[in-house]
N, C-alpha and C positions, 0 to 999 in steps of 0.2 A: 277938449274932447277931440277935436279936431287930428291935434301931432300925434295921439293915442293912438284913435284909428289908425292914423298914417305907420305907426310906426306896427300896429299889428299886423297889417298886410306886408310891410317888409319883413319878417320875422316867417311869414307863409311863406312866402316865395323865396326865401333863403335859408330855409332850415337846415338841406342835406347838403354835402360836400360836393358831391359828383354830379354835375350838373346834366351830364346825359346816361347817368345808371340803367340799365338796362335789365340787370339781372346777374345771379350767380349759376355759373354753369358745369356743371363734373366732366366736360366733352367739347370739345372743339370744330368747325368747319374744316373742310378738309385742303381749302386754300390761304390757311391764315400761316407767317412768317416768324421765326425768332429771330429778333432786332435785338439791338444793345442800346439798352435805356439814359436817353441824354433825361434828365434833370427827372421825368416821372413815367411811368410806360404810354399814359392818354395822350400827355406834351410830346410823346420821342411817335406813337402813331399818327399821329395827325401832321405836324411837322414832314412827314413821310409819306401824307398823300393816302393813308388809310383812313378806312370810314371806321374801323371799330378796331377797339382793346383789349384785350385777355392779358388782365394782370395777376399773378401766381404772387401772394406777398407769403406761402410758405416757400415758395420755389425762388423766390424772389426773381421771377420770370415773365419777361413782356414778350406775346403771340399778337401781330395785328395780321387783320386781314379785311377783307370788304364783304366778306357774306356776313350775316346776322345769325346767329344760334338759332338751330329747330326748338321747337315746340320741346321736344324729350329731352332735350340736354340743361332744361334748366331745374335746378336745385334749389330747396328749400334753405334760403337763409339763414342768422340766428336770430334777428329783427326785423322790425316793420321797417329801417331804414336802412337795409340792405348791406346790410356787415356781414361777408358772404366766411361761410366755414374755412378751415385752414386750409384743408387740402382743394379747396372749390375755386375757381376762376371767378374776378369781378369784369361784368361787361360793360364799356362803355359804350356808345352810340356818341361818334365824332358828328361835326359839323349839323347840331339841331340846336335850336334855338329854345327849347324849352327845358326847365330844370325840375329834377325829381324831386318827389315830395315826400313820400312813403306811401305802403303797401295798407292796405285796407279788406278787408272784406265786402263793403259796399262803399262807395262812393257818389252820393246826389249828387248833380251839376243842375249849377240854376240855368237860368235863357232869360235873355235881355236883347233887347233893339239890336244888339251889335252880333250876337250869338245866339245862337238856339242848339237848345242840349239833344243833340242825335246818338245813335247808337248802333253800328254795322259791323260787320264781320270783313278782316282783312286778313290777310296770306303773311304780312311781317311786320314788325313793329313800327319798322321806317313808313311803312302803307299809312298807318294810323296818324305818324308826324306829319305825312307831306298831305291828308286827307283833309287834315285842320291846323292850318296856317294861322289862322287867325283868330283862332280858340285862345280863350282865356286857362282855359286847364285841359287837359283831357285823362282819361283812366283807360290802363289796356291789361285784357285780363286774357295770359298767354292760356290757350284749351289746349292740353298736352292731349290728348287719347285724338281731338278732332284735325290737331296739327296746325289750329288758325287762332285768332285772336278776336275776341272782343274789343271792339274799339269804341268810345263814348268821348263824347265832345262837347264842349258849352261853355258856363261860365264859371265861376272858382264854383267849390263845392257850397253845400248848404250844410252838408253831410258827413259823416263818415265814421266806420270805426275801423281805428288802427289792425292790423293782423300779421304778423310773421311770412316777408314775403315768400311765394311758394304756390304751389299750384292752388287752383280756387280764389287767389285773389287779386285785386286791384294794383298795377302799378300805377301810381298816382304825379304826374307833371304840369307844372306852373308856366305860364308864358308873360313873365314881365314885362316882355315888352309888346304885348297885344295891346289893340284900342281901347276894350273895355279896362285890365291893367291899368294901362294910363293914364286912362278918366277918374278909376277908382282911386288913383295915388295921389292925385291931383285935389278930388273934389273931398276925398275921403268919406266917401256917402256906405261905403259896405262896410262890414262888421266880420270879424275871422267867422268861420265854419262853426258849426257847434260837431267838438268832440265826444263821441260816446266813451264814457267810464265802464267798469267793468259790470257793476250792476245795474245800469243801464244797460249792457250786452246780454245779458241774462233774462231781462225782461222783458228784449224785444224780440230774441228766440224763440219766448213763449208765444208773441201773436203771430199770427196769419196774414201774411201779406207786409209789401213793406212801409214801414212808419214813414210820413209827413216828417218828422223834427226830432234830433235828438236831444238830449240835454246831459250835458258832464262837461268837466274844466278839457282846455285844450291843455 
């Protein structure tokens, strides 16, 4: 029971490939750089002392630069694990310690001794990373018309249903190597999140207010 656990929290925290996805974007900062990509465009910006990515894989063209994307230039993906449309930019976030999970429409975060699940409004997504260092997960949900960010912090989720990243929803990141993390992988005491299924989504539409627990396979 034990290596099960253990190995379903591995499996959480290394689902998605790009460990600081950020988002897909139709529009760029207006200080970002075309480099010529050594091995991948994340590897050739960061090597280079950039904080972020703009990688183009119909253009097959790597833009780094150190501002973060506004609020309005990000695009609706084709997935909840941010496989960004042809003509769209994938955004990295260099130099963070937490790796992306997928996009949600809501996102529980439990609170524990080590964490407590808050919830505030920051200016850019980096604000949200450096705001909770030692969050076990956090969720940031970019408000395009307000220009700011929801930002939520705490412990892995309890919660969640998947949704097609895009405005109105959750981007969702793991911190493996946070305290609670490491106790968890250690003692193997949590259980993965409960995934909402699709009629599950349909049902909890229906009530008022949000649900305590959901129930479907992850």
């Amino acid at each position: 029971m034990l290596v099960k656990q253990l190995l379903n929290f591995i499996a959480l925290v290394t689902l998605v490939r790009a460990q600081s996805f950020i988002g897909c974007v139709d529009n760029m900062p207006s200080d970002t750089n075309e480099v010529e990509i050594e091995g991948d465009c994340q590897s050739t910006c960061k090597n280079q002392g950039y904080e972020y990515a703009f990688w183009s894989a119909f253009e097959t063209d790597c833009q780094c630069g150190n501002s973060p994307p506004k609020t309005f230039m990000y695009n609706v993906a084709q997935d909840e694990y941010g496989k960004c449309l042809p003509y769209d930019r994938e955004v990295t976030k260099i130099h963070v310690p937490f790796q992306f999970h997928l996009c949600a429409k809501m996102i529980e975060l439990s609170s524990s001794k080590l964490v407590k699940a808050t919830s505030t409004i920051v200016g850019t997504m980096s604000e949200c990373f450096d705001l909770c260092p030692e969050a076990d997960y956090i969720a940031i949900a970019p408000q395009w018309v307000k220009t700011t960010y929801e930002c939520r912090c705490g412990g892995m989720p309890i919660s969640y249903n998947p949704m097609i990243c895009g405005e109105g929803t959750f981007y969702g990141y793991s911190h493996p190597s946070s305290k609670g993390n490491r106790r968890k992988g250690t003692a193997g005491k949590k259980s993965k999140p409960q995934r909402l299924g699709k009629q599950q989504v349909e049902k909890v539409e229906k009530v008022e207010g949000r649900p305590n627990k959901y129930y479907g396979a992850l």
